[in-house]
C-alpha positions in Angstrom: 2.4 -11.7 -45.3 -1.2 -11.3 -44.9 -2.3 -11.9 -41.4 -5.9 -13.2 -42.0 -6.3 -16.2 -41.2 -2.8 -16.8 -39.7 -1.9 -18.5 -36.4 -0.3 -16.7 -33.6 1.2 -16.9 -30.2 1.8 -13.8 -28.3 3.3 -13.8 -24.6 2.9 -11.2 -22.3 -0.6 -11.1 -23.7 -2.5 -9.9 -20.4 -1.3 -6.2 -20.6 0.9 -3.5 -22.3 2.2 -4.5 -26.1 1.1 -7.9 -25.8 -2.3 -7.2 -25.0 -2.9 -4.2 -28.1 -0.9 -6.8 -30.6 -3.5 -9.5 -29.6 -6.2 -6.8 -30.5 -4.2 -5.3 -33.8 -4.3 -9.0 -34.9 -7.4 -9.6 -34.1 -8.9 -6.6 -36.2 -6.6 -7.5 -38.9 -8.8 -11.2 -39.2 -5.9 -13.7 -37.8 -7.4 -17.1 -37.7 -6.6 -17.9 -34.6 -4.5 -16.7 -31.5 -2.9 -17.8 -28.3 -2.3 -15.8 -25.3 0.2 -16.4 -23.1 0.7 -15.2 -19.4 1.3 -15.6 -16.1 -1.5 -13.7 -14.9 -5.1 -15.3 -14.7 -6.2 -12.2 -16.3 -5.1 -13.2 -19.7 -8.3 -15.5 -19.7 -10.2 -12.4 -19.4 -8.8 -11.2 -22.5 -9.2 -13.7 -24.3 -13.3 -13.5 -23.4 -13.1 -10.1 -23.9 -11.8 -10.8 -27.4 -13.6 -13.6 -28.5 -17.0 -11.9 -27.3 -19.7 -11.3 -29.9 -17.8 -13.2 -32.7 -19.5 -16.1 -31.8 -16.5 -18.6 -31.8 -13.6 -19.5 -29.7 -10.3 -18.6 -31.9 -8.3 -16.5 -29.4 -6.6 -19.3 -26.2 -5.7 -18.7 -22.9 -2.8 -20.6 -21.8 -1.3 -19.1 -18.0 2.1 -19.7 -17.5 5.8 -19.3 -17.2 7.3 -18.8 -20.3 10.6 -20.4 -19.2 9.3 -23.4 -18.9 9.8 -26.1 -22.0 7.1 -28.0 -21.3 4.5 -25.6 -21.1 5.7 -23.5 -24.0 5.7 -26.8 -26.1 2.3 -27.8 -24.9 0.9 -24.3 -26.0 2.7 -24.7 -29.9 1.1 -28.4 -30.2 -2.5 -27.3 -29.0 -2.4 -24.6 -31.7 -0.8 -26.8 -34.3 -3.4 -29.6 -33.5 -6.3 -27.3 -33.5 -5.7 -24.2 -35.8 -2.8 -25.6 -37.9 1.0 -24.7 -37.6 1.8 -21.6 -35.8 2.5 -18.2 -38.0 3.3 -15.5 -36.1 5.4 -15.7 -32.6 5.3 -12.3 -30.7 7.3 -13.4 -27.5 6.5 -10.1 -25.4 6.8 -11.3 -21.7 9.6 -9.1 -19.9 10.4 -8.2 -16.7 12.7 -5.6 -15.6 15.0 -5.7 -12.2 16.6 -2.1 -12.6 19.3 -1.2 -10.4 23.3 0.2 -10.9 25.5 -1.9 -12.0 27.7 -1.0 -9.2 26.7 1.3 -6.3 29.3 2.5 -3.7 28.1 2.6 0.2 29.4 6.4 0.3 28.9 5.7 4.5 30.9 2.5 4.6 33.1 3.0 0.9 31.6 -0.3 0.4 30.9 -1.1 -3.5 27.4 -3.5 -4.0 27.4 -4.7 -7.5 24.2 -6.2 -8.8 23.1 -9.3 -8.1 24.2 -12.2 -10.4 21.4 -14.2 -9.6 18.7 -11.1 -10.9 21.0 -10.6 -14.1 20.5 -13.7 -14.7 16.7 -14.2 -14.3 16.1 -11.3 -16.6 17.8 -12.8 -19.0 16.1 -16.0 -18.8 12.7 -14.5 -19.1 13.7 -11.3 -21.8 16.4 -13.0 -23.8 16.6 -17.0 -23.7 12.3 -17.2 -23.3 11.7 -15.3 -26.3 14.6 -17.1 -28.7 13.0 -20.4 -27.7 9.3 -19.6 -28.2 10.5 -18.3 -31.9 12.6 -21.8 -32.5 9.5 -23.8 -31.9 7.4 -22.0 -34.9 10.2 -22.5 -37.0 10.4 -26.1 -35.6 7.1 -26.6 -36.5 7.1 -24.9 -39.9 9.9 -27.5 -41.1 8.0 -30.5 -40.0 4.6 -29.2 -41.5 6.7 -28.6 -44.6 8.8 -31.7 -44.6 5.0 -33.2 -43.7 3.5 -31.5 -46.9 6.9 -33.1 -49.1 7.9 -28.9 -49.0 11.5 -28.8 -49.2 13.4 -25.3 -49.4 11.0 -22.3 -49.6 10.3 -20.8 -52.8 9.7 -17.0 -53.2 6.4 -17.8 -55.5 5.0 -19.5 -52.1 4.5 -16.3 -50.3 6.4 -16.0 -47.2 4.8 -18.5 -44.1 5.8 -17.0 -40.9 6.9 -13.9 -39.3 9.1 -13.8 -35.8 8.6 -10.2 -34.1 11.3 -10.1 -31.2 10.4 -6.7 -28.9 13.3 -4.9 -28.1 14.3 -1.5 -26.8 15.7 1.9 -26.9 17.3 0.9 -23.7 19.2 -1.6 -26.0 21.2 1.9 -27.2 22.2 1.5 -23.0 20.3 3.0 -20.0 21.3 4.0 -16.6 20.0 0.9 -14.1 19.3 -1.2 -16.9 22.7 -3.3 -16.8 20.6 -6.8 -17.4 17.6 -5.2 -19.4 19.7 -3.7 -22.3 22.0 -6.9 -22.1 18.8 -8.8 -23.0 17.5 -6.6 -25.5 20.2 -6.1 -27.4 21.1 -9.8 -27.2 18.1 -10.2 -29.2 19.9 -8.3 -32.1 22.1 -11.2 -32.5 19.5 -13.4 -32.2 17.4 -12.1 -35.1 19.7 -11.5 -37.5 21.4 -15.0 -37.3 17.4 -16.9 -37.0 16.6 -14.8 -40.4 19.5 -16.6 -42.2 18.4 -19.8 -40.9 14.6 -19.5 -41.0 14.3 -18.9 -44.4 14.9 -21.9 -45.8 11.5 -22.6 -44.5 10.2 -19.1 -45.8 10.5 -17.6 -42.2 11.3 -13.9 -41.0 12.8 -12.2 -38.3 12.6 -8.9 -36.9 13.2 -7.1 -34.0 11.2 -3.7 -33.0 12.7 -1.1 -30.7 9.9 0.6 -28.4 10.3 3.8 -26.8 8.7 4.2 -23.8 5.0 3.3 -23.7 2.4 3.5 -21.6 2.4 -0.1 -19.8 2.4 -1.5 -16.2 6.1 -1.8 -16.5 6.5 1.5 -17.5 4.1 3.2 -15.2 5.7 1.0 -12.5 8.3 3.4 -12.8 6.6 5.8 -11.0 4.7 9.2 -11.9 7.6 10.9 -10.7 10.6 9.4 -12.6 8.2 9.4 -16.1 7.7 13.3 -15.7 11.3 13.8 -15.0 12.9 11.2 -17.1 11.2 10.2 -19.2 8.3 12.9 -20.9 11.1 15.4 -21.5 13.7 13.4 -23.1 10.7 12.1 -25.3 9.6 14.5 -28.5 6.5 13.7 -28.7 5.6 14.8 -25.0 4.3 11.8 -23.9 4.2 8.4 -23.4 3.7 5.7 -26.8 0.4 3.9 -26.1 0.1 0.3 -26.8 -1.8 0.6 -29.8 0.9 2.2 -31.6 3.2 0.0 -31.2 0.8 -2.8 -32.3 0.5 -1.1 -35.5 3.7 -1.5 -35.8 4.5 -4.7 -35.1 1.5 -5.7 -37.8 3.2 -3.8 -40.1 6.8 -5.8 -39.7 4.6 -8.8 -40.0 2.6 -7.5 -43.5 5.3 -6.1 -44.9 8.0 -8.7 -46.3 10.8 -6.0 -47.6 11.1 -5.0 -44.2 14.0 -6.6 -42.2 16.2 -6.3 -38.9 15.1 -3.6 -36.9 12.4 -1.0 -36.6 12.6 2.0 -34.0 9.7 3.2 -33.0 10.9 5.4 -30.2 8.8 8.0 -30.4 12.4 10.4 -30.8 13.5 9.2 -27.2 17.4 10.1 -26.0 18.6 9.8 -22.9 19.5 12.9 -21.1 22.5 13.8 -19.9 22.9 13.0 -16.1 
């Protein structure tokens, strides 16, 4: 699919691989594009992008991405002034690492992890992102059904691309119990939305980041990175952002690509 003069939505758009796709889109001439976040800085990137091209195509919108109303509210402001959405890159995550069972070796006591932080990363890195890609294809069947478009025809040229970001930690990672549960879940997710979506000429994919240099990652600590991570990684260091990005454009551009793509950077987890 040719990405200029598309419509997107990214999330997670203030920093990390939601940031650099914003910016890989950009370059690559999208029409227009809406940033999502939580953090007010995401309104700074959008006026860093939109500087010196003398109009207002990349959107701001702050908020949670769990919440229906506001992720609705974002797809109809695009839709009403760009046209139906494209391209959904639902990148918000969060990560709440911890075992999936630690024993108290003082008391012989065993804490498993909390239910209630299982459950929020799931919401945010599993259910968020399935929901922000079932509104562009909700509104890619009414703008066909609008246009008296019934079932897409390959001579059409395909009309929208889902990118779902996933992770090596979906291959399972110590302290990740809810994080790879998430990630992989959006496997499934993928794979059955393809079959659906393209009835309406809609794709599906799902790309598998190594670890890259983001706030998330570097949260982490230096410590853990140069221990864990850097040596178990063949390139010898961290993926930036910008590589990834690439990537991600090139799942979008590039139709006979489906499922997954790994851009891991050869990352396997060591043996503890």
């Amino acid at each position: 699919m040719d990405i200029k003069g598309k419509v997107a939505v990214i999330t997670g758009a203030a920093s990390g691989i939601g940031r650099a796709a914003a910016q890989e889109l950009k370059n690559q001439g999208v029409g227009a594009i809406a940033l999502v976040d939580m953090a007010d800085t995401v309104r700074h990137v959008a006026e860093e992008l939109n500087a010196g091209t003398g109009n207002d195509c990349v959107r701001a919108f702050q908020g949670d991405t769990t919440d229906e109303m506001f992720r609705k509210s974002v797809f109809d402001t695009m839709r009403r002034e760009y046209g139906a959405v494209n391209i959904c890159v639902p990148a918000a995550g969060i990560t709440r690492d911890a075992l999936a069972v630690r024993l108290n070796k003082e008391k012989g006591k065993a804490n498993i992890y909390p239910i209630e932080n299982f459950r929020h990363v799931l919401e945010v890195n599993l259910i968020a992102p399935i929901y922000w890609a079932l509104e562009l294809v909700a509104q890619m069947a009414e703008d066909r059904f609008t246009r008296g478009l019934k079932k897409w025809d390959p001579n059409e040229g395909m009309q929208g691309v889902i990118v779902f970001i996933g992770s090596v930690s979906s291959q399972g990672n110590k302290g990740q119990i809810s994080y790879a549960t998430g990630k992989v879940g959006l496997e499934g997710a993928a794979a059955t939305l393809m079959k659906e979506a393209m009835y309406y000429g809609v794709r599906c994919a799902v790309i598998h980041p190594g670890f890259t240099d983001t706030p998330m990652v570097r949260a982490l600590g230096e410590d853990y990175i140069n221990t864990h991570v850097i040596p178990a990684t063949q390139i010898g260091r961290l993926i930036r952002p910008e590589e990834i990005a690439d990537a991600i454009c090139f799942l979008i551009r590039n139709s006979a690509v489906s499922g997954h793509l790994w851009a891991d950077a050869g990352w396997h987890p060591m043996p503890t």
